[in-house]
N, CA, C and O atoms as a GROMACS GRO file, in nm:
protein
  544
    1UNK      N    1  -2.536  -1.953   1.620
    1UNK     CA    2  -2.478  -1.841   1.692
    1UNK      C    3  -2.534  -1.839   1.833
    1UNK      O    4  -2.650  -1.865   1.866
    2UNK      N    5  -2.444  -1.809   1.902
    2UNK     CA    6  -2.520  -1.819   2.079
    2UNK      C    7  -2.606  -1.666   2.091
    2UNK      O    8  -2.584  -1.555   2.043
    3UNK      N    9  -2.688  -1.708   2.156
    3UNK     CA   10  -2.777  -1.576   2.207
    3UNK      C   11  -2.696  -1.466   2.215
    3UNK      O   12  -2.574  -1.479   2.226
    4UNK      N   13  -2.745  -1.363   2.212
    4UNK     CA   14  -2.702  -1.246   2.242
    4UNK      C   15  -2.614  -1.215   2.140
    4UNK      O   16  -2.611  -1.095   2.113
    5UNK      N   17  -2.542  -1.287   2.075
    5UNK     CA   18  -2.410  -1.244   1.958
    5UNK      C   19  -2.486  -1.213   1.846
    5UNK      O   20  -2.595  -1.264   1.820
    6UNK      N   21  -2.423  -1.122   1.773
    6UNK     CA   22  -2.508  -1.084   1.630
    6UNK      C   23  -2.340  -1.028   1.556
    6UNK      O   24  -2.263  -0.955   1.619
    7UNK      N   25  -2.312  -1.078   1.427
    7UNK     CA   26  -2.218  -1.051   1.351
    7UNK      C   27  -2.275  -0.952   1.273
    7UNK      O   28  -2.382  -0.968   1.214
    8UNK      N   29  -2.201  -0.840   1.268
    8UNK     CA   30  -2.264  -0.703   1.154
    8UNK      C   31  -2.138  -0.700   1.112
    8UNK      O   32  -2.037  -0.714   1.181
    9UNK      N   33  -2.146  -0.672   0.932
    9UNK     CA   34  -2.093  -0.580   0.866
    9UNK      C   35  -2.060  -0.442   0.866
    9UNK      O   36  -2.155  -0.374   0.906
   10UNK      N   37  -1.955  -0.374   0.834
   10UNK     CA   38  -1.992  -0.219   0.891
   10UNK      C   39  -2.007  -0.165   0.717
   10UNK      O   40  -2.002  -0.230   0.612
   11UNK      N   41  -2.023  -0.042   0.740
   11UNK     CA   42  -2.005   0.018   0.556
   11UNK      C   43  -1.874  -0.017   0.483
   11UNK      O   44  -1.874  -0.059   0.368
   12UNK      N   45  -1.763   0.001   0.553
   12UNK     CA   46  -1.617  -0.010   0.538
   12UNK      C   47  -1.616  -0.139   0.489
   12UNK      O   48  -1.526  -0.164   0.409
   13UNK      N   49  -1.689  -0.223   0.516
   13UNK     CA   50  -1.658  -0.388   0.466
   13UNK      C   51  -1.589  -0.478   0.616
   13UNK      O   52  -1.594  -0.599   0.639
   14UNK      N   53  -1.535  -0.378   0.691
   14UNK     CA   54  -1.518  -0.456   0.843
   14UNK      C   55  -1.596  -0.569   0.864
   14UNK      O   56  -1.678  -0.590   0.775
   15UNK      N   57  -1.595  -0.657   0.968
   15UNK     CA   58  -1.686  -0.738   1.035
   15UNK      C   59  -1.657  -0.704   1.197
   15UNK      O   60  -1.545  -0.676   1.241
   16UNK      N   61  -1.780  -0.713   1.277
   16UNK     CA   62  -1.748  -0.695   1.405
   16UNK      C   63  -1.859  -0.766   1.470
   16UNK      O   64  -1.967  -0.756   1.412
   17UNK      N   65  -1.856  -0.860   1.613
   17UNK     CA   66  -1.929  -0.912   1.626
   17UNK      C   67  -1.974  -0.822   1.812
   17UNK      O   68  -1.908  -0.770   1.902
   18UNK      N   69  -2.104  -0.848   1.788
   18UNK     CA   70  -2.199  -0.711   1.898
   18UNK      C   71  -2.235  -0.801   1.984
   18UNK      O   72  -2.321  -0.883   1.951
   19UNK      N   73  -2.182  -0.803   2.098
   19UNK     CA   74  -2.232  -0.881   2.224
   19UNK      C   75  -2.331  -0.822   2.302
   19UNK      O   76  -2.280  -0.726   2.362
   20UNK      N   77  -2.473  -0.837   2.334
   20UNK     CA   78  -2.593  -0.775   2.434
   20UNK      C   79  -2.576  -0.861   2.565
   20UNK      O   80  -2.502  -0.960   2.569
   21UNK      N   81  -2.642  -0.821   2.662
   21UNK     CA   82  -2.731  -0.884   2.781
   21UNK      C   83  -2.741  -0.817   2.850
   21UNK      O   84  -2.668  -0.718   2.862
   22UNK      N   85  -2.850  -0.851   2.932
   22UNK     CA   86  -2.882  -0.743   3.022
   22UNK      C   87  -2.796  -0.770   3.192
   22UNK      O   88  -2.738  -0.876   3.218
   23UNK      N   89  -2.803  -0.692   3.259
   23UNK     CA   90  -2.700  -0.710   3.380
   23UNK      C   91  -2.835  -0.688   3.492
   23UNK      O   92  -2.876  -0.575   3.514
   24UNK      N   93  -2.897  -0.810   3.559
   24UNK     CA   94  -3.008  -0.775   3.665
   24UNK      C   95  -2.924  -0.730   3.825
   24UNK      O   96  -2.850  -0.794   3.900
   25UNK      N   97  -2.974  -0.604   3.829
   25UNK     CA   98  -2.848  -0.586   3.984
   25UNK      C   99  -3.021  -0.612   4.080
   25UNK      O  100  -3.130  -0.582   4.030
   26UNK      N  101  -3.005  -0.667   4.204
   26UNK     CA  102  -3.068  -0.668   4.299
   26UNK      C  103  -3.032  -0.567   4.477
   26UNK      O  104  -2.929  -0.565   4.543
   27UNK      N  105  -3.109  -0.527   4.491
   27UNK     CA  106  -3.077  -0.475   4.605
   27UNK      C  107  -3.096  -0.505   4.736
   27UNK      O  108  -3.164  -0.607   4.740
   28UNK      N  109  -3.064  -0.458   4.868
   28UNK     CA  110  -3.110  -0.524   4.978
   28UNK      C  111  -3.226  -0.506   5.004
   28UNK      O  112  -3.299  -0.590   5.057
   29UNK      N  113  -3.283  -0.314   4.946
   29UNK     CA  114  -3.412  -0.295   4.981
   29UNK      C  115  -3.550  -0.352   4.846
   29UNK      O  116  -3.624  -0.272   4.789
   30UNK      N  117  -3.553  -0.528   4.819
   30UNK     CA  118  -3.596  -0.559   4.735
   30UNK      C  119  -3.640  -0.494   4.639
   30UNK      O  120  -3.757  -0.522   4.614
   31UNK      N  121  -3.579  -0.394   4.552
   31UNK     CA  122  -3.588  -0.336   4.435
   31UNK      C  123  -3.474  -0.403   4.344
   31UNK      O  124  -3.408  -0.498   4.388
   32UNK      N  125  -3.455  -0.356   4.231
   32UNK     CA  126  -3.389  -0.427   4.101
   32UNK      C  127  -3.394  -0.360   3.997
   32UNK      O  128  -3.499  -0.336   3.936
   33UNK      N  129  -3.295  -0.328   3.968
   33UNK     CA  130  -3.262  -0.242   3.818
   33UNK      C  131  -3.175  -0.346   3.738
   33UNK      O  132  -3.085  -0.416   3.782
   34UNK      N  133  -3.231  -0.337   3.586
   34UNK     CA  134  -3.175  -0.388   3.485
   34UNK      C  135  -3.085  -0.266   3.391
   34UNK      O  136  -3.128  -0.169   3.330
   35UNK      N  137  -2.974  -0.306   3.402
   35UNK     CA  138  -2.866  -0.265   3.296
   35UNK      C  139  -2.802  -0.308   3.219
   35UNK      O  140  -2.699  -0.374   3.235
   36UNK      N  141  -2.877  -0.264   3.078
   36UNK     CA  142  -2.810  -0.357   2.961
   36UNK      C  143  -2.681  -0.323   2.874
   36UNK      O  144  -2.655  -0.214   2.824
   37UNK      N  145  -2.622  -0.414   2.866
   37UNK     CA  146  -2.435  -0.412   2.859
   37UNK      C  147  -2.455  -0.420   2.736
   37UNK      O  148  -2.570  -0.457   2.709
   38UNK      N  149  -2.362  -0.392   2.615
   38UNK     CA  150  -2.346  -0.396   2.494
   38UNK      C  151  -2.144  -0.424   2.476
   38UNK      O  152  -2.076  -0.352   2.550
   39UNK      N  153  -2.081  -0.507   2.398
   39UNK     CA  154  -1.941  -0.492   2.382
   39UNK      C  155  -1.961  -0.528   2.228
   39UNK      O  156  -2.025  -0.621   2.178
   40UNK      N  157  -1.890  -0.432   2.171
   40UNK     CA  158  -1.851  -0.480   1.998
   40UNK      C  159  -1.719  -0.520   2.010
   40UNK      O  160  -1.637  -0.470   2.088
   41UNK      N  161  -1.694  -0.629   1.917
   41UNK     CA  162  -1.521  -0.632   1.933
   41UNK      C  163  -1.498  -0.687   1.796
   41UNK      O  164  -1.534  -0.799   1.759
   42UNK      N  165  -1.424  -0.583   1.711
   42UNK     CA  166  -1.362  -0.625   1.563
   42UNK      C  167  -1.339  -0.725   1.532
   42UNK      O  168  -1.307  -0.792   1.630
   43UNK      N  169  -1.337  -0.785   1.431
   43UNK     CA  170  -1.331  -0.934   1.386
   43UNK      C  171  -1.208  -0.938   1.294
   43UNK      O  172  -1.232  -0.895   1.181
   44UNK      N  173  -1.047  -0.990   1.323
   44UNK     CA  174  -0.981  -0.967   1.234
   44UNK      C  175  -1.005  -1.036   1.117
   44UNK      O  176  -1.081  -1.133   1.119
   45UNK      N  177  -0.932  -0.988   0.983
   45UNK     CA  178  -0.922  -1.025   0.879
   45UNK      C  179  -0.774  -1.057   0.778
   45UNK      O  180  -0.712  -0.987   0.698
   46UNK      N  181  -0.754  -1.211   0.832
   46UNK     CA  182  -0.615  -1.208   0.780
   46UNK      C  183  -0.597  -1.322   0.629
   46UNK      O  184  -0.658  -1.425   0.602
   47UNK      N  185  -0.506  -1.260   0.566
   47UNK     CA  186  -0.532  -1.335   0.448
   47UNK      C  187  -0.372  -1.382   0.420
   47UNK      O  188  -0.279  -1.322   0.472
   48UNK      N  189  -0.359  -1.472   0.350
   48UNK     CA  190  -0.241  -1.528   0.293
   48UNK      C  191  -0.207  -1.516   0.140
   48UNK      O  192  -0.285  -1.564   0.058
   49UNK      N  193  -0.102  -1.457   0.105
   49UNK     CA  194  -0.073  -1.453  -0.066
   49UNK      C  195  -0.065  -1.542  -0.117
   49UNK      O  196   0.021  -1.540  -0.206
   50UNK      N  197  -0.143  -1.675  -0.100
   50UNK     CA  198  -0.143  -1.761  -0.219
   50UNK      C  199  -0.242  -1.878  -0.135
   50UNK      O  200  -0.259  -1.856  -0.015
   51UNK      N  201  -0.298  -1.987  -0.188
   51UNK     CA  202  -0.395  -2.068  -0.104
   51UNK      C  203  -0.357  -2.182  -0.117
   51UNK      O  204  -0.428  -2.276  -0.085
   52UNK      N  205  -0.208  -2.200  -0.180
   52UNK     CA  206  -0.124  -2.364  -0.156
   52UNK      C  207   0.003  -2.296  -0.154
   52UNK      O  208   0.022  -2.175  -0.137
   53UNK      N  209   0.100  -2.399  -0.176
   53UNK     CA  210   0.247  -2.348  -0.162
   53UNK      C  211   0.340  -2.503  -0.255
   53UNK      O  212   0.375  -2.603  -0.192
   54UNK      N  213   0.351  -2.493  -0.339
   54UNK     CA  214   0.405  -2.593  -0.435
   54UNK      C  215   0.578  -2.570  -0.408
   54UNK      O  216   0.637  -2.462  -0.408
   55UNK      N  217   0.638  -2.703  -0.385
   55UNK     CA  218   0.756  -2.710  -0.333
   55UNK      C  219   0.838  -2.788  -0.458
   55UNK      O  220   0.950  -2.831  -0.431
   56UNK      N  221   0.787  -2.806  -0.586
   56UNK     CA  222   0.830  -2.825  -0.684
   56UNK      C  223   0.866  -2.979  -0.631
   56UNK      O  224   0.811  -3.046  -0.543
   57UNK      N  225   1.016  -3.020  -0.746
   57UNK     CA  226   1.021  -3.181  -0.681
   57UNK      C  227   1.186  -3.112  -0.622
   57UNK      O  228   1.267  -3.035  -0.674
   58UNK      N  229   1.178  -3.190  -0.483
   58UNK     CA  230   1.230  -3.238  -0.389
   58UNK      C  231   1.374  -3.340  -0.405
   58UNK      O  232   1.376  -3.439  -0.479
   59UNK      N  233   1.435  -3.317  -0.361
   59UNK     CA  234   1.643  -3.447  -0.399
   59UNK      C  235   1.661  -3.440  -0.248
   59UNK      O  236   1.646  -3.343  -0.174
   60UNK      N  237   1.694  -3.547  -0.223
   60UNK     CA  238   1.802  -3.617  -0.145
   60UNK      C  239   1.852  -3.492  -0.043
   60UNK      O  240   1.805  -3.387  -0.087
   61UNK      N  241   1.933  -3.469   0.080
   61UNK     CA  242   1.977  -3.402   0.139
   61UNK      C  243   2.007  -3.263   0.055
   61UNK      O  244   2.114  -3.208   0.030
   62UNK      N  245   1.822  -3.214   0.010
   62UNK     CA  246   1.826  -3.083  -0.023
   62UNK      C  247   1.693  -3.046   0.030
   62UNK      O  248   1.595  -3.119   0.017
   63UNK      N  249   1.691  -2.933   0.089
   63UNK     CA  250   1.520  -2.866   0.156
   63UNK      C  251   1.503  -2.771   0.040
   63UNK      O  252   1.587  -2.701  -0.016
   64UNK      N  253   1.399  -2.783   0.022
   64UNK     CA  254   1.340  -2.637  -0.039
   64UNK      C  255   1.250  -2.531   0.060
   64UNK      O  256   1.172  -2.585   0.138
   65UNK      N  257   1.258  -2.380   0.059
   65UNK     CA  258   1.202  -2.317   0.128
   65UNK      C  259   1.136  -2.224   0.022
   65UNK      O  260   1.209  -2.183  -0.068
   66UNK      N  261   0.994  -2.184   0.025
   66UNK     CA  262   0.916  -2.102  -0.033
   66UNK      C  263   0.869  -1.942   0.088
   66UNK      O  264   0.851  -1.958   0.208
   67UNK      N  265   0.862  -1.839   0.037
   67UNK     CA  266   0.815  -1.752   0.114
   67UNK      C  267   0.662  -1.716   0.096
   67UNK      O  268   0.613  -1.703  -0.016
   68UNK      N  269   0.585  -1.699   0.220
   68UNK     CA  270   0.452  -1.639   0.199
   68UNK      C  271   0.430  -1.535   0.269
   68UNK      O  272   0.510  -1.516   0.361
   69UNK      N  273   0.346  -1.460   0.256
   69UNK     CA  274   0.268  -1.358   0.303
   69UNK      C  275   0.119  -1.354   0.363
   69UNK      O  276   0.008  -1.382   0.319
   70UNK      N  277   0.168  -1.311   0.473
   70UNK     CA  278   0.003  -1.307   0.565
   70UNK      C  279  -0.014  -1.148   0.611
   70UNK      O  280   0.054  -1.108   0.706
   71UNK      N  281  -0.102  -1.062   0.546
   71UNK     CA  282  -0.164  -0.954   0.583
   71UNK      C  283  -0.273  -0.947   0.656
   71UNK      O  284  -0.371  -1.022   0.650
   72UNK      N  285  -0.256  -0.854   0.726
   72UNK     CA  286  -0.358  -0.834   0.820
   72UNK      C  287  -0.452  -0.718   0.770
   72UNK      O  288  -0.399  -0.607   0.766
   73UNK      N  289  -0.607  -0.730   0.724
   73UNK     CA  290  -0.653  -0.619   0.625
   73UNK      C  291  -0.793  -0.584   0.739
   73UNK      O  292  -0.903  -0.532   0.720
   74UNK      N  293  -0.752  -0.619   0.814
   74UNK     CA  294  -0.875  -0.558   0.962
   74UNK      C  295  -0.807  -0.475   0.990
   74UNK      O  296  -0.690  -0.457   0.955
   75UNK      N  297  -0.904  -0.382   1.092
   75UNK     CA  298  -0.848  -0.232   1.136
   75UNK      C  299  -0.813  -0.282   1.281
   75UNK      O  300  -0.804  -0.202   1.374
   76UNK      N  301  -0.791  -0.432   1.299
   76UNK     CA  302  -0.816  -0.436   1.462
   76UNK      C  303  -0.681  -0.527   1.499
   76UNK      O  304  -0.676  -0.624   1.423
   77UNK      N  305  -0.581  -0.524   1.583
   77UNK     CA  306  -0.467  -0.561   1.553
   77UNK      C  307  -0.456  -0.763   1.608
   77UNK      O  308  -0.531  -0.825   1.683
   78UNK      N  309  -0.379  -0.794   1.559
   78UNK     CA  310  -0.426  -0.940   1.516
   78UNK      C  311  -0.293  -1.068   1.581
   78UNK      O  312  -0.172  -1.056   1.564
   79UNK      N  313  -0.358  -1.172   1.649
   79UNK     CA  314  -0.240  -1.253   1.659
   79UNK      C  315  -0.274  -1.356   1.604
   79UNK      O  316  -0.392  -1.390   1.592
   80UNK      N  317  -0.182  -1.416   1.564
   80UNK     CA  318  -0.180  -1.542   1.452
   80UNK      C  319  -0.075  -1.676   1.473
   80UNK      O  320   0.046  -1.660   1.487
   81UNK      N  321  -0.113  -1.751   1.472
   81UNK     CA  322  -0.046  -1.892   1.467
   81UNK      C  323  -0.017  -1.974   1.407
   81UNK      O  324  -0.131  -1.990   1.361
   82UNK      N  325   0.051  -2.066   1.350
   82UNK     CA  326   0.041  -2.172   1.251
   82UNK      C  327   0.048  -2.259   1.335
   82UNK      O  328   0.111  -2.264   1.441
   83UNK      N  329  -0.071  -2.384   1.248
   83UNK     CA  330  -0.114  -2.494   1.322
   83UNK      C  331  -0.071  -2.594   1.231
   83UNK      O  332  -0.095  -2.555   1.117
   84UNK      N  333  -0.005  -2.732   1.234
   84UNK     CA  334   0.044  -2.818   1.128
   84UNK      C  335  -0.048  -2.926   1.116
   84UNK      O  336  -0.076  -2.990   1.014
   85UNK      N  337  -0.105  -2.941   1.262
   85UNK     CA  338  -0.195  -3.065   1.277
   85UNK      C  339  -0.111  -3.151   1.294
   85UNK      O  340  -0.110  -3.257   1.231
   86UNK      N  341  -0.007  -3.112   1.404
   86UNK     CA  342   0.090  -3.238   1.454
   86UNK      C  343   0.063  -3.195   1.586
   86UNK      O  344   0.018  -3.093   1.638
   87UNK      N  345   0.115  -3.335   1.634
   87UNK     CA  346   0.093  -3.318   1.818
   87UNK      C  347   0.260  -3.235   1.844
   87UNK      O  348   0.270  -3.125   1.899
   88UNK      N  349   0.384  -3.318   1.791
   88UNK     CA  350   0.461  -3.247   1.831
   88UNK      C  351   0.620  -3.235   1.687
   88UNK      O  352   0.708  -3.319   1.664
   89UNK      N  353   0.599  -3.121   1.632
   89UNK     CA  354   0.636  -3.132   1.516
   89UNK      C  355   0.793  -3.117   1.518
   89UNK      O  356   0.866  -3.138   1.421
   90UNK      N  357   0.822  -3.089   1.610
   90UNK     CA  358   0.968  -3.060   1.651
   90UNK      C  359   1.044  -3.234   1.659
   90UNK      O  360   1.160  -3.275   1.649
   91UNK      N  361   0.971  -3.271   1.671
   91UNK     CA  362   1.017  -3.451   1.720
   91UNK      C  363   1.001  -3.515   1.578
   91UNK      O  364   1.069  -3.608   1.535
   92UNK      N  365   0.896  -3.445   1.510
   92UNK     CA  366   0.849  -3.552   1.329
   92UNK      C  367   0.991  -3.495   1.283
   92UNK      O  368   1.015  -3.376   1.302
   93UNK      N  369   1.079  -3.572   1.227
   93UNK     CA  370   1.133  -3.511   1.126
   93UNK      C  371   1.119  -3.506   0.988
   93UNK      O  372   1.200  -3.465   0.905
   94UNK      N  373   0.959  -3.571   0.966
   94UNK     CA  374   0.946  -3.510   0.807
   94UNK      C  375   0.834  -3.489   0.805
   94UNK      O  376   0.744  -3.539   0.737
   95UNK      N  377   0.834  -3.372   0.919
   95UNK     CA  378   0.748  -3.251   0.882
   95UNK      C  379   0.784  -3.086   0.846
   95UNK      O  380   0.886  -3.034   0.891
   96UNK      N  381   0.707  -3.029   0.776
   96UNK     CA  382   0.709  -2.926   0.734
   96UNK      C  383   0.709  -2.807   0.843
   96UNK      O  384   0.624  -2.791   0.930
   97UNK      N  385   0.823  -2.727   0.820
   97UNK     CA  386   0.824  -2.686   0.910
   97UNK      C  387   0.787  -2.503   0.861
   97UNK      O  388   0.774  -2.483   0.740
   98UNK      N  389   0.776  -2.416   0.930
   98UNK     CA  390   0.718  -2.259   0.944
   98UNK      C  391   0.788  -2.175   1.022
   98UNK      O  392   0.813  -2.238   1.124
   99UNK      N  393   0.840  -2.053   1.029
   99UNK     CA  394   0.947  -2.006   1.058
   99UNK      C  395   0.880  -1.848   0.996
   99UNK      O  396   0.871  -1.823   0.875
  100UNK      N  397   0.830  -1.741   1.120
  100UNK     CA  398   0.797  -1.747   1.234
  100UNK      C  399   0.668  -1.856   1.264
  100UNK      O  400   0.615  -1.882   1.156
  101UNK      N  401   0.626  -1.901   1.337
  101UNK     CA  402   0.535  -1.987   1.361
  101UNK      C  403   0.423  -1.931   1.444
  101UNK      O  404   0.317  -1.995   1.451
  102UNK      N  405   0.443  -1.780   1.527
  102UNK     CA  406   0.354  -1.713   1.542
  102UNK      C  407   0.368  -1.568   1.525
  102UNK      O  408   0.454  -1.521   1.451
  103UNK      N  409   0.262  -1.473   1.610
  103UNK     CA  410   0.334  -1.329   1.568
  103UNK      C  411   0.185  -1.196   1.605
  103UNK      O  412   0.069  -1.214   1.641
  104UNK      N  413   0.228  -1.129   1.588
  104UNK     CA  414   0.116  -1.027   1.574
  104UNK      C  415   0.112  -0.939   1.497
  104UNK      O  416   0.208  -0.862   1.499
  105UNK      N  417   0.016  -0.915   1.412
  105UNK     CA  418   0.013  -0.811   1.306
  105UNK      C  419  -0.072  -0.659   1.345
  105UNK      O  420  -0.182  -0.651   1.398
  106UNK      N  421  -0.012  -0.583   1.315
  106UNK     CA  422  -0.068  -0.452   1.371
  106UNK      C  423  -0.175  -0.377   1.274
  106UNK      O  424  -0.150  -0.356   1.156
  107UNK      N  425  -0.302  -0.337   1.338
  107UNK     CA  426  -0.425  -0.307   1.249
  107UNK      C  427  -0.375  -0.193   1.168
  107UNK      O  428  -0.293  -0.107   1.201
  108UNK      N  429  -0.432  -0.205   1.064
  108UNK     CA  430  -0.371  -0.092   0.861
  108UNK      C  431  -0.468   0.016   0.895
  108UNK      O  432  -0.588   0.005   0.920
  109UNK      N  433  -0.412   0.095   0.892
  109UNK     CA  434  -0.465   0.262   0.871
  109UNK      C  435  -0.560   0.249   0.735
  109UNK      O  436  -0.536   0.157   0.657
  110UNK      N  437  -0.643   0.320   0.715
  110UNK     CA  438  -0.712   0.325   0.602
  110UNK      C  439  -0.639   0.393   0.431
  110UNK      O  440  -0.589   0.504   0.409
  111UNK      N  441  -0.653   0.319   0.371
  111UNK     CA  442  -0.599   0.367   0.227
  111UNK      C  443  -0.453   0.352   0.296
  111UNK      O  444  -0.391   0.457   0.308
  112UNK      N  445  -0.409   0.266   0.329
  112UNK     CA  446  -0.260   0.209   0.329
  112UNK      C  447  -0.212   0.080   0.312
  112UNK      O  448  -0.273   0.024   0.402
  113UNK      N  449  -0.147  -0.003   0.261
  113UNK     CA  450  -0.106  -0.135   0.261
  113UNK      C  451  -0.129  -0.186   0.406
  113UNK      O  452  -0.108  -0.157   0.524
  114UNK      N  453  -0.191  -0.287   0.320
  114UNK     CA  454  -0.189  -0.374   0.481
  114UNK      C  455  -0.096  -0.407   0.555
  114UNK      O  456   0.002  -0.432   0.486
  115UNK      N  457  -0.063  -0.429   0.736
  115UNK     CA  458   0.051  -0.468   0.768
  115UNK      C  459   0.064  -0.649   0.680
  115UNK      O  460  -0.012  -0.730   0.627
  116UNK      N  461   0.247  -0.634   0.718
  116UNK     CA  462   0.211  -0.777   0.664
  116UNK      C  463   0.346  -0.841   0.723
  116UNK      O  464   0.429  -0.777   0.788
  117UNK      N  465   0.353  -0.965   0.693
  117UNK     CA  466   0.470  -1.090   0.788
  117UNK      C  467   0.521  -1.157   0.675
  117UNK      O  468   0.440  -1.224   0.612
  118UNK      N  469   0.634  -1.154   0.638
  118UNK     CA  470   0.675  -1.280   0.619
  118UNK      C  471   0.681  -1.407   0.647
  118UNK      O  472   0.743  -1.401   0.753
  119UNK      N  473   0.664  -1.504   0.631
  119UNK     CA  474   0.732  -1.626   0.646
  119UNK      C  475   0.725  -1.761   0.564
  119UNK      O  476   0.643  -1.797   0.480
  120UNK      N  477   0.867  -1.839   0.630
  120UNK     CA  478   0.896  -1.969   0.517
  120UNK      C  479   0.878  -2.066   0.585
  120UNK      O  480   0.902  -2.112   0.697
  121UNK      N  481   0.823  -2.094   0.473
  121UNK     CA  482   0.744  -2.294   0.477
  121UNK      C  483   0.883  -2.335   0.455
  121UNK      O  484   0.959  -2.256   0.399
  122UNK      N  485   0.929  -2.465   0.497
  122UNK     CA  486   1.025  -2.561   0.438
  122UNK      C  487   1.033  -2.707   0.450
  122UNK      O  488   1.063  -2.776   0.548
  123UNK      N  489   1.006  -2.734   0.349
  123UNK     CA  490   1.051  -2.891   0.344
  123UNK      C  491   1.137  -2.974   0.465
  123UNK      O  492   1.228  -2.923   0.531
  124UNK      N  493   1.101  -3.075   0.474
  124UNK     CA  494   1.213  -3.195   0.546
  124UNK      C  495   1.352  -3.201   0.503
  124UNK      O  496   1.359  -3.256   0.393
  125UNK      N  497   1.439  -3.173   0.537
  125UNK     CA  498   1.527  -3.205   0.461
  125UNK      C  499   1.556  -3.352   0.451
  125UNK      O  500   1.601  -3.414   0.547
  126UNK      N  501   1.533  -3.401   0.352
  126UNK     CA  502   1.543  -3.568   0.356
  126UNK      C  503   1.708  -3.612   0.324
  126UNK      O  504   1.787  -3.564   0.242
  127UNK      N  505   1.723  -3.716   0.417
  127UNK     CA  506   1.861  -3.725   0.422
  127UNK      C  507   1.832  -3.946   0.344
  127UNK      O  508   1.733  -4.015   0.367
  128UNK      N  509   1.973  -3.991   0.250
  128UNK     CA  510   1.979  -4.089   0.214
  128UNK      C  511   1.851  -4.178   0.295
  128UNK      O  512   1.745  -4.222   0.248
  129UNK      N  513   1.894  -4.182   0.406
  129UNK     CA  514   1.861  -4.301   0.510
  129UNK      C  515   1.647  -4.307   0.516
  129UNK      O  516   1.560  -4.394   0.510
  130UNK      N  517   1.656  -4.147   0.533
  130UNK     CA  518   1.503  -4.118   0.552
  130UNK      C  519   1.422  -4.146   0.393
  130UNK      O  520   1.306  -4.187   0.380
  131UNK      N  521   1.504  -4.115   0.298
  131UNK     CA  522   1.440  -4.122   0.165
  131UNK      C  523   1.410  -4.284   0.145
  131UNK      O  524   1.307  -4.334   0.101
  132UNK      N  525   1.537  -4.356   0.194
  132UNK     CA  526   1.492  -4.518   0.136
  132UNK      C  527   1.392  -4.566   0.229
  132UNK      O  528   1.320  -4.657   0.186
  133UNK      N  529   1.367  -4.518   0.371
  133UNK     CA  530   1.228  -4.556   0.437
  133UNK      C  531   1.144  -4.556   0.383
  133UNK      O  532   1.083  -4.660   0.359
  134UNK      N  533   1.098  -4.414   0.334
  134UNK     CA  534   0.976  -4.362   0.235
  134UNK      C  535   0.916  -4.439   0.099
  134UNK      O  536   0.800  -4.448   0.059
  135UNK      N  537   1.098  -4.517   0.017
  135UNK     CA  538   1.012  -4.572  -0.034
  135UNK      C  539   0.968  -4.754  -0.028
  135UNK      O  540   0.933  -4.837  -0.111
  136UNK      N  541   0.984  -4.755   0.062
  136UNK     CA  542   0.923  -4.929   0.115
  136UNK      C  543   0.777  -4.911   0.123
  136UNK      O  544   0.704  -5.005   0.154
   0.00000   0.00000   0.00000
C-alpha cells in the first residue's frame, strides 16, 4: 500500500480507502505552517450473479446469448466496464461479445435492492466457413 493510504472497513461492512498528508505552506516572511489534508473516498462494491456463464453446446450459424447481472452493493455510485482481453474485439470475429459493454450504476439506499444492469454475453455466431477453420 503506498504511504499515506490506509483501507478501513466501516460498521456497515462498506470499504473506504483514507488518504493523509500533510500540506507544508511556506511564507515570504520565513515562517511555515503545516496543514494536514485528509480525503476518504468509498470503495465500490460490484458483484456479478453468477462467476462463469456456460453457453451449453453451440451449432453452426446459431449464437447463443445468456443474461447476467451486475449489482452495485456500495453506497458510492459506480462505473464499470467489460474488459475481454482483446486488443480489438470488434475486428475478432470469434469473439465473445457483451452488450452494454459499459455503464454506471447508481449507489443503493440502505435496506433496498441493490441497483443493478443487465447484460448479454454472446457467442460468435459461427458461420459453415468459420466452423471448418476451427476444426483443422
Amino acid at each position: 500500500m503506498l504511504p499515506g493510504v490506509d483501507i478501513r472497513q466501516r460498521a456497515s461492512g462498506e470499504k473506504e480507502m483514507v488518504f493523509t498528508q500533510n500540506l507544508l505552506l511556506e511564507y515570504a516572511n520565513q515562517t511555515a505552517q503545516v496543514v494536514p489534508l485528509r480525503a476518504t473516498v468509498a470503495v465500490p462494491e460490484l458483484q456479478l450473479s453468477t462467476s462463469w456463464v456456460d453457453f451449453g453446446t453451440c451449432f453452426v450459424n446459431q449464437g447463443q446469448v445468456r443474461e447476467v447481472y451486475l449489482m452495485n452493493l456500495s453506497g458510492c455510485r459506480s462505473y464499470w466496464a467489460v474488459l475481454t482481453g482483446q486488443q480489438e474485439p470488434d475486428k475478432d470475429p470469434a469473439a465473445f461479445r457483451v452488450s452494454p459493454n459499459s455503464g454506471l450504476l447508481d449507489a443503493g439506499p440502505v435496506n433496498v435492492p441493490p441497483d443493478t444492469i443487465t447484460f448479454q454475453a454472446q457467442t460468435p455466431f459461427l458461420t459453415s466457413a468459420s466452423h471448418s477453420l476451427q476444426e483443422q
